[in-house]
C-alpha positions as CSV (number, residue, x, y, z in Angstrom):
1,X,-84.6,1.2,-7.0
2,X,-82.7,0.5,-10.2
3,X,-83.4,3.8,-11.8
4,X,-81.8,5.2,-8.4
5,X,-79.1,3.4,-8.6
6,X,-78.5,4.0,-12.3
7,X,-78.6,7.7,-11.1
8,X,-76.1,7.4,-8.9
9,X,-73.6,5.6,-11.0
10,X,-74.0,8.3,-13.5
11,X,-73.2,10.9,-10.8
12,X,-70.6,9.0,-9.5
13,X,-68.5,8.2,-12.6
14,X,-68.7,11.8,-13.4
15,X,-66.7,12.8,-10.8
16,X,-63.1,12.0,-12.7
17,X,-64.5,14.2,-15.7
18,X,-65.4,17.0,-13.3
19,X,-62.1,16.9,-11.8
20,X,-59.8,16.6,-15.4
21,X,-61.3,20.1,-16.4
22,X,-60.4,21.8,-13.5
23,X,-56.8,21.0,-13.8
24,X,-57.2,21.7,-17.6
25,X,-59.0,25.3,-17.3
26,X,-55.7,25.8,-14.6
27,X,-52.9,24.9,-17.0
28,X,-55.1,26.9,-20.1
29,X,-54.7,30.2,-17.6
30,X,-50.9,29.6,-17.3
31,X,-50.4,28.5,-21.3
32,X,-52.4,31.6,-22.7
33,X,-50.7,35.1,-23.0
34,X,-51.4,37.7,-20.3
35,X,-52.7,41.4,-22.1
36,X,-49.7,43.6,-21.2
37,X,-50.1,46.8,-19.6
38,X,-49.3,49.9,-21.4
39,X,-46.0,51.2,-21.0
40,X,-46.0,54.9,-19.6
41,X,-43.6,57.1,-20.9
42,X,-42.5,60.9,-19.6
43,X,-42.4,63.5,-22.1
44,X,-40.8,67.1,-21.5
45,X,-42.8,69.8,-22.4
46,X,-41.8,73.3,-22.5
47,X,-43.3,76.8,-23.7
48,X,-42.6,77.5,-27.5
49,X,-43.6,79.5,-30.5
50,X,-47.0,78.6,-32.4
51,X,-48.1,79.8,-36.0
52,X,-50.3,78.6,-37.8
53,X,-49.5,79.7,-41.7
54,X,-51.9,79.9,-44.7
55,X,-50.4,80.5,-48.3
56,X,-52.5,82.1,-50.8
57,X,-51.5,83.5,-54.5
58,X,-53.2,86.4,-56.2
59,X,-52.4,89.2,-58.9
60,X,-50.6,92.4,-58.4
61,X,-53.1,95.1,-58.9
62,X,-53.0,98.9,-58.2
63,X,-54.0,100.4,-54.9
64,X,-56.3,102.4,-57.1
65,X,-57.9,102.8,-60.3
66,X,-59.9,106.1,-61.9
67,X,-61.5,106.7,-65.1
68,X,-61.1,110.3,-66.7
69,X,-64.2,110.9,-68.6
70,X,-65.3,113.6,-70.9
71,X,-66.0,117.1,-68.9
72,X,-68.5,118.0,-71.9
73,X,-69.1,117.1,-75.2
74,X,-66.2,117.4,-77.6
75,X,-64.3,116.0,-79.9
76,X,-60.7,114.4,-79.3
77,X,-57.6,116.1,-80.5
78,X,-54.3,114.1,-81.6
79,X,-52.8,112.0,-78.4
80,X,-49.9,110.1,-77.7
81,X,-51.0,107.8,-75.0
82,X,-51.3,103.9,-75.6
83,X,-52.1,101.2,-72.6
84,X,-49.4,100.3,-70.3
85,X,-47.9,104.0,-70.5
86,X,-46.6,105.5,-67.6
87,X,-47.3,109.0,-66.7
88,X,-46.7,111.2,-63.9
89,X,-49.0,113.6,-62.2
90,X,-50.2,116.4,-63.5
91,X,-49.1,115.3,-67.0
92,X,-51.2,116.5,-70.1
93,X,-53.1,113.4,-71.6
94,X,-55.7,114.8,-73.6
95,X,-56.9,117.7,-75.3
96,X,-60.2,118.5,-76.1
97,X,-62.0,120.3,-79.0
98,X,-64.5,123.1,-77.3
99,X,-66.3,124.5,-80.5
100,X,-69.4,122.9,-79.6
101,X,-68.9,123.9,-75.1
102,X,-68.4,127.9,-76.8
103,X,-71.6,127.5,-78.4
104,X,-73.7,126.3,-75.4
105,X,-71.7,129.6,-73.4
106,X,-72.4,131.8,-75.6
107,X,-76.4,130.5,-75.5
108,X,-75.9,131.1,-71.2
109,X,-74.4,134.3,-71.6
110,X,-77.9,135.3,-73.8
111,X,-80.0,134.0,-71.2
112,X,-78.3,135.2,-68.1
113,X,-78.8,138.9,-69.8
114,X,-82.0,138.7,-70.9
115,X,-82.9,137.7,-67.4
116,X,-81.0,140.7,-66.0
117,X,-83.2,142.7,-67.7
118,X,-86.2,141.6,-66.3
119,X,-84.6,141.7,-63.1
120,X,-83.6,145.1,-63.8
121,X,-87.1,145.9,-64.7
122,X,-88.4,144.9,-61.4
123,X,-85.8,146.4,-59.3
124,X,-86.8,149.8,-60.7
125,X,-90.3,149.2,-60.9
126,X,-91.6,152.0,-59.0
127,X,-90.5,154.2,-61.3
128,X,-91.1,152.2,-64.8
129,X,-93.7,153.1,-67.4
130,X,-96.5,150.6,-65.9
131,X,-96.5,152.5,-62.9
132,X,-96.2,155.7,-64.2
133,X,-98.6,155.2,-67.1
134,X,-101.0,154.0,-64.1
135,X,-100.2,156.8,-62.2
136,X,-101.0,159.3,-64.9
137,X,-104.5,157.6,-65.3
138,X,-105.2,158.0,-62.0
139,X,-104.6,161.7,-61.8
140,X,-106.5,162.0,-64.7
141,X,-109.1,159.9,-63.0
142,X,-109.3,162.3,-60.0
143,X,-109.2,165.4,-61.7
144,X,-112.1,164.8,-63.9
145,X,-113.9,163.6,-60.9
146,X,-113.1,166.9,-59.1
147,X,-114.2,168.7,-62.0
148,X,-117.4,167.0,-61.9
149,X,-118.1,167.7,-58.5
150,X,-117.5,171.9,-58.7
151,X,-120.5,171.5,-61.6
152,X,-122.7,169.5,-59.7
153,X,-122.3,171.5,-57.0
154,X,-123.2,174.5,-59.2
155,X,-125.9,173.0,-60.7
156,X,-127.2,171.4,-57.5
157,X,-127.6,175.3,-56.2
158,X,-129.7,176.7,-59.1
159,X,-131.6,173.4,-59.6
160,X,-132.8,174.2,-56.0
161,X,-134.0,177.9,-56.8
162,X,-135.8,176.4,-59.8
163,X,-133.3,178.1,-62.6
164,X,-132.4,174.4,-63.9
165,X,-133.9,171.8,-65.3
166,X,-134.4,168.6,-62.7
167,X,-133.3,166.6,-66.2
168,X,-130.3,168.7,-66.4
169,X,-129.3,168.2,-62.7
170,X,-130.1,164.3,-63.3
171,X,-127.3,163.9,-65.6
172,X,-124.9,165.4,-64.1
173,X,-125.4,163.4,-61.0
174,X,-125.2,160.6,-63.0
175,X,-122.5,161.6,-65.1
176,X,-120.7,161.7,-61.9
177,X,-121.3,158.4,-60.6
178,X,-119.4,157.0,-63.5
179,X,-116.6,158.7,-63.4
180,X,-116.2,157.4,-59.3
181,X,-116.2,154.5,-61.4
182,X,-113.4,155.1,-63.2
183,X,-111.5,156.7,-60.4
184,X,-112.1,153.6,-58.4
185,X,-111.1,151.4,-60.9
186,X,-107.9,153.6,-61.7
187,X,-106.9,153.5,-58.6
188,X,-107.2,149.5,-58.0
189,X,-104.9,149.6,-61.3
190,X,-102.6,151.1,-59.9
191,X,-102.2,148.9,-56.4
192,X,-102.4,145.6,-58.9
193,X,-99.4,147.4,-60.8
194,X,-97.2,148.7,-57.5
195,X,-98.0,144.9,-56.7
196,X,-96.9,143.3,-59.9
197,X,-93.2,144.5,-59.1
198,X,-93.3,143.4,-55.8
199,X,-94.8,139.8,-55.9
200,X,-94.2,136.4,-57.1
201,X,-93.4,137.5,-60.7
202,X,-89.7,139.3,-59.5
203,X,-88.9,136.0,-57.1
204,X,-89.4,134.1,-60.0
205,X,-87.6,136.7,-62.3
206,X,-84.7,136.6,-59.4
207,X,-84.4,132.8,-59.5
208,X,-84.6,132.6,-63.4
209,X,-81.5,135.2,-63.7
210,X,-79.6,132.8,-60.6
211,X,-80.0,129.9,-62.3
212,X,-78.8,131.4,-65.6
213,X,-75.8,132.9,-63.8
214,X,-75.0,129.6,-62.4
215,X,-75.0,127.9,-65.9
216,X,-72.9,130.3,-67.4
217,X,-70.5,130.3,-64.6
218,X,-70.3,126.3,-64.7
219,X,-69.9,125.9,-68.8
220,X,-66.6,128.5,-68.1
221,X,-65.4,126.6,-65.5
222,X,-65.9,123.4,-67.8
223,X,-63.6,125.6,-70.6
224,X,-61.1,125.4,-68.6
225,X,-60.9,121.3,-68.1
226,X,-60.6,121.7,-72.2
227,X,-57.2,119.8,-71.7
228,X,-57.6,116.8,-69.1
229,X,-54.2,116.1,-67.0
230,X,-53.0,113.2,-65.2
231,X,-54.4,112.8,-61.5
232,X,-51.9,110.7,-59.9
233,X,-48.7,108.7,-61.0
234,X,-49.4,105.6,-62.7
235,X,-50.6,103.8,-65.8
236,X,-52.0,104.3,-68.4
237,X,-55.0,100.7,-68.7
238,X,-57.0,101.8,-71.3
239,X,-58.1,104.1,-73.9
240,X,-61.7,104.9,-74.4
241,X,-65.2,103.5,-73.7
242,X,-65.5,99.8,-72.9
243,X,-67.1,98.2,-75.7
244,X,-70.2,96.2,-74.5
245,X,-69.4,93.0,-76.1
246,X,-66.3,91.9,-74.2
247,X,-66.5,94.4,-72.0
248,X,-62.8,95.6,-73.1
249,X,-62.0,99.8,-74.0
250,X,-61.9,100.4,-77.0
251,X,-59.5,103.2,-79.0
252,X,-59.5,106.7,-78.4
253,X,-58.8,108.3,-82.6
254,X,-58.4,112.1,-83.3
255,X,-61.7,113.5,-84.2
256,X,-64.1,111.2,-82.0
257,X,-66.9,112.5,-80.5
258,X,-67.2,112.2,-77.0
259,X,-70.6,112.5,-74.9
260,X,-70.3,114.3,-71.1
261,X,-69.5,111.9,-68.9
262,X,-67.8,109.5,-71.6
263,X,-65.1,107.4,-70.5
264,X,-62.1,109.1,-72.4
265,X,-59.1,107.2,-70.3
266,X,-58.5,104.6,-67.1
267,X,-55.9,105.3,-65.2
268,X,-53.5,103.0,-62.4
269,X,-52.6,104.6,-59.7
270,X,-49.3,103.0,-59.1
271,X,-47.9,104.9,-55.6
272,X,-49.4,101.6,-54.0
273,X,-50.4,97.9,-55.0
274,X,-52.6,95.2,-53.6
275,X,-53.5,91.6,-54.2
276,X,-56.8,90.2,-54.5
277,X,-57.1,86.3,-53.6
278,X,-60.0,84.2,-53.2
279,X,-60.0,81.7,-50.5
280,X,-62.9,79.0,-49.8
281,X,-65.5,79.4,-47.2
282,X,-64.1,76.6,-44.8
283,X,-60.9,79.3,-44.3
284,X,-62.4,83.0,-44.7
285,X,-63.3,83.3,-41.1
286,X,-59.9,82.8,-40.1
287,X,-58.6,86.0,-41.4
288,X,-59.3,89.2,-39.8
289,X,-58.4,92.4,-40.6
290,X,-55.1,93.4,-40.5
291,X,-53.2,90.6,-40.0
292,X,-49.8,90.9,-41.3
293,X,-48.8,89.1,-44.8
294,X,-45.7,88.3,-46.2
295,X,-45.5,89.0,-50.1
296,X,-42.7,87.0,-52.7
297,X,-43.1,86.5,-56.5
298,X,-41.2,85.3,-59.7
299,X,-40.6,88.1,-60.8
300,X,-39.4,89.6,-58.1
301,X,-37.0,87.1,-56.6
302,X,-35.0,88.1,-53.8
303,X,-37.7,90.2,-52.6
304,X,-39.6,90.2,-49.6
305,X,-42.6,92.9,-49.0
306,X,-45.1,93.0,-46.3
307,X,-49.1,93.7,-46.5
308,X,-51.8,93.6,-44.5
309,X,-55.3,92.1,-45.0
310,X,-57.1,95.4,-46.0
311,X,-60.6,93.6,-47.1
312,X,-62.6,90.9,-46.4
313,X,-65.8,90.6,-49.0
314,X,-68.9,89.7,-47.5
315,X,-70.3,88.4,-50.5
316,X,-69.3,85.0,-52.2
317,X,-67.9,85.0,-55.7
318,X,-70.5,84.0,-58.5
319,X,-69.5,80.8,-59.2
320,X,-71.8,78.5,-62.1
321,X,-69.9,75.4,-61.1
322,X,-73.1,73.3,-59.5
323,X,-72.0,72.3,-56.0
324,X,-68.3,73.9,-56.0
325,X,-68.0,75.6,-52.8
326,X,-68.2,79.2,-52.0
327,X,-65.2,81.4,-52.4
328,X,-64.6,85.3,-50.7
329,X,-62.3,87.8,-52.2
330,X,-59.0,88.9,-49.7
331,X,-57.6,92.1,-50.5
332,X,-53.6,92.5,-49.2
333,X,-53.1,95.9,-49.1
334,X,-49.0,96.4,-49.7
335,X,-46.6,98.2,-47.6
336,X,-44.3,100.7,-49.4
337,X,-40.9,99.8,-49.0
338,X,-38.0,101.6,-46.9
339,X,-36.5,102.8,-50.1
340,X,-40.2,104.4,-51.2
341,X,-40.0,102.6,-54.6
342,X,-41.6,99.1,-55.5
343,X,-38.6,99.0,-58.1
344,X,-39.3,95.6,-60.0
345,X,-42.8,95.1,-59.2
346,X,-45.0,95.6,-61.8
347,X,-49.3,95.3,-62.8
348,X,-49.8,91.6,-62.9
349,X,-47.5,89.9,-61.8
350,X,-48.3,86.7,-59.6
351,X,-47.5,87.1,-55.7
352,X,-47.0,84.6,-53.4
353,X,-48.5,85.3,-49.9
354,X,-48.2,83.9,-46.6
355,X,-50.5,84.4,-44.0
356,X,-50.3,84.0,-40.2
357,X,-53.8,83.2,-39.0
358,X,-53.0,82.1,-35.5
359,X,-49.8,83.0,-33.3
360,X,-49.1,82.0,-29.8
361,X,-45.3,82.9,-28.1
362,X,-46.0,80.9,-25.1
363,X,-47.4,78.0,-26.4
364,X,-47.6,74.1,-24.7
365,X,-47.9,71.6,-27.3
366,X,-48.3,67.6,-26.1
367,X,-48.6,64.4,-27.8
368,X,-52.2,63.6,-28.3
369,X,-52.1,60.5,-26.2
370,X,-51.1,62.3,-23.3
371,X,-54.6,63.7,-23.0
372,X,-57.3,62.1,-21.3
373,X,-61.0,62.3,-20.9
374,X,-62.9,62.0,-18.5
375,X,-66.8,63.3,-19.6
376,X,-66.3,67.2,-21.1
377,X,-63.4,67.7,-18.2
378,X,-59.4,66.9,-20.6
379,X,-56.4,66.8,-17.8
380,X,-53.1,65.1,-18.2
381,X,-50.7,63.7,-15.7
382,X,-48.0,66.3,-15.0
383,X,-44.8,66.4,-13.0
384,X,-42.5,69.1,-12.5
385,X,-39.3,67.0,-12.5
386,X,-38.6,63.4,-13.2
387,X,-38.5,62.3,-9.3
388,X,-41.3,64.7,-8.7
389,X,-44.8,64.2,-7.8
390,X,-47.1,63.2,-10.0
391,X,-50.1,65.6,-10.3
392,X,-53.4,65.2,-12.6
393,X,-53.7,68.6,-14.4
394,X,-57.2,70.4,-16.6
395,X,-56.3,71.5,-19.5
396,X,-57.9,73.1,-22.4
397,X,-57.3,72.0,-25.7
398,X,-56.2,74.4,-28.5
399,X,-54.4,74.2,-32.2
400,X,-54.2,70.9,-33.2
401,X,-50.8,70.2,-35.3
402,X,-48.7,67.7,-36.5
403,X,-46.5,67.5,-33.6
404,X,-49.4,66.9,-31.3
405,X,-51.9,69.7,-29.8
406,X,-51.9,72.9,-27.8
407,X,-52.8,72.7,-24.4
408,X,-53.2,75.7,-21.6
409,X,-53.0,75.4,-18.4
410,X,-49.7,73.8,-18.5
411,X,-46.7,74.6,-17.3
412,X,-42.8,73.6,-18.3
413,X,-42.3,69.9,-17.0
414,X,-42.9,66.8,-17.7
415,X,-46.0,64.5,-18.9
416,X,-47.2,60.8,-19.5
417,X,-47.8,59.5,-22.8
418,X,-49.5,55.6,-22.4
419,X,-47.7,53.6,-24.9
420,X,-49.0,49.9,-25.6
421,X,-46.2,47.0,-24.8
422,X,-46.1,45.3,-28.5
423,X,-47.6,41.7,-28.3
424,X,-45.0,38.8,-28.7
């Protein structure tokens, strides 16, 4: 009974305590700050004009380069060209020494009509001394063997009344046999003969006398290309072969002797330029070909001149730098000007270029917190007009910009942006 009682004086006096909290939790949730609600705010929105610009900067280069090499071996004559001189086309740039081109002609010429010969030889071989020389032995051939047989016949006639010998009439008959031999054998020389001019022997002598007519015909036509001329307008980059050290040309002096083939001059073709740029891989795929560029430079000011992207290199530029990132060539192919001339623009000189990789007329673009989320699905609240309906909107979310981001499947009107009330 006392432990009971104790019990219940313990439960009684906490009764007070019990009741002090509550009214202290009640005063707490009047004393502590609410959380305010965010404050919802409508902004307009209507259709606009998107571009998204990239600038790159590159070298002015020609729209075309070509090397004029050394039709044949020779040796250079005096010249008066020197790198960075400007010629026009058709211009004479080089003359060429062809002493050593008349030789090899004159070698052609030799062969192409010792090969007509032979060709001649076999066009008329019906009637040439092989064939008549095997036609004579033939005829000989037959008329001894005709001769033969008028005495063996004789013969064979008195041998058979017993006025010859049987020795006698033996050889004569066998005299006889041997010259069938030789008429046989005459007359299969004179079939291989008649064959001879017929056979493989003239195709070959026919092709032999083509080929050397073609020879000869090309070393002429080289005799003419004895003094090289300017293909296009341009430049003049360098004068000789490169030198395999640094890869740089190296002089072109009277009296050098040039292999075929040799580069003798490199030429600019100046009608048209083009800037090469490299750009990284996290922004090659968003150029495409033929997007339109806009072109400025220092030394040039004042100037503006349009392009296009004319190239776009599949293959990285060699780069030893260990973990730099890969980088793609751009070529900007330029526009000629109205006026047809580039005037001030020259080889090398830095250009500015602007790019438009994305363009959109009839563009939305919204604050980002006026976007919500709800799973994969984006919408915003939308209302036409201030005292309008409010009306929850999918949208799909595009460029991303400073201003806020591209939305479609908007239209012009107003939308919420949820602004938090700054805490006291």
């Amino acid at each position: 009974m006392k432990t009971f009682d104790r019990f219940k004086v313990l439960k009684g006096g906490c009764k007070p305590v019990l009741a002090g909290g509550v009214v202290l939790s009640a005063a707490l949730l009047f004393l502590l700050p609410v959380a305010p609600e965010p404050a919802v705010a409508w902004v307009a929105v209507s259709s606009q004009q998107l571009e998204h610009e990239i600038g790159l900067v590159g070298k002015i280069e020609p729209i075309e380069t070509a090397l004029v090499t050394a039709p044949f071996e020779a040796v250079a004559l005096a010249n008066k060209l020197s790198p960075g001189l400007q010629v026009e086309q058709g211009q004479a740039l080089l003359s060429l020494d062809t002493a050593l081109l008349e030789i090899k002609i004159r070698d052609a010429l030799a062969s192409k009509l010792r090969m007509q010969q032979v060709v001649e030889l076999y066009r008329a071989w019906s009637t040439g001394p092989e064939v008549r020389q095997a036609r004579q032995m033939l005829r000989i051939a037959e008329l001894s063997m005709q001769t033969l047989d008028v005495e063996f016949a004789q013969v064979e006639a008195l041998y058979q009344k017993g006025i010859v010998a049987r020795n006698e009439r033996d050889a004569l008959k066998q005299q006889r046999s041997q010259q069938l031999l030789e008429l046989k054998a005459a007359q299969a020389q004179l079939k291989d003969v008649l064959a001879a001019g017929t056979g493989e022997a003239r195709t070959i002598a026919a092709m032999e006398y083509q080929n050397a007519s073609v020879a000869h015909e090309q070393l002429n036509a080289l005799l003419e290309k004895k003094t090289l001329h300017a293909p296009f307008s341009g430049v003049v980059l360098a004068l000789g072969a490169p030198q395999l050290a640094a890869g740089e040309a190296g002089t072109l002096h009277q009296g050098t002797l040039f292999a075929k083939g040799q580069q003798l001059i490199k030429l600019a073709n100046t009608s048209g330029f083009k800037v090469v740029s490299l750009v990284a891989e996290s922004d090659v795929n968003k150029f495409v070909l033929n997007q339109k560029v806009t072109i400025s430079g220092d030394g040039f000011k004042g100037r503006k001149l349009s392009g296009y992207v004319s190239a776009i290199s599949q293959l990285a530029v060699a780069d030893e730098s260990a973990g730099s990132a890969a980088r793609f060539a751009i070529t900007v192919t330029v526009n000629s000007p109205e006026s047809g001339e580039f005037m001030d623009v020259r080889l090398g000189m830095s250009a500015h270029m602007t790019i438009v990789t994305y363009r959109n007329d009839n563009s939305y673009i919204i604050p980002h917190a006026a976007v919500e989320q709800a799973g994969n699905t984006s919408f915003v609240q939308h209302r036409e007009s201030l005292d309008g309906p409010v009306m929850q909107r999918e949208v799909t979310i595009g460029q991303s910009t400073a201003e806020g981001v591209e939305v479609f499947g908007l239209e012009s009107g107003f939308v919420s942006v949820k602004t938090p009330t700054p805490t006291l």
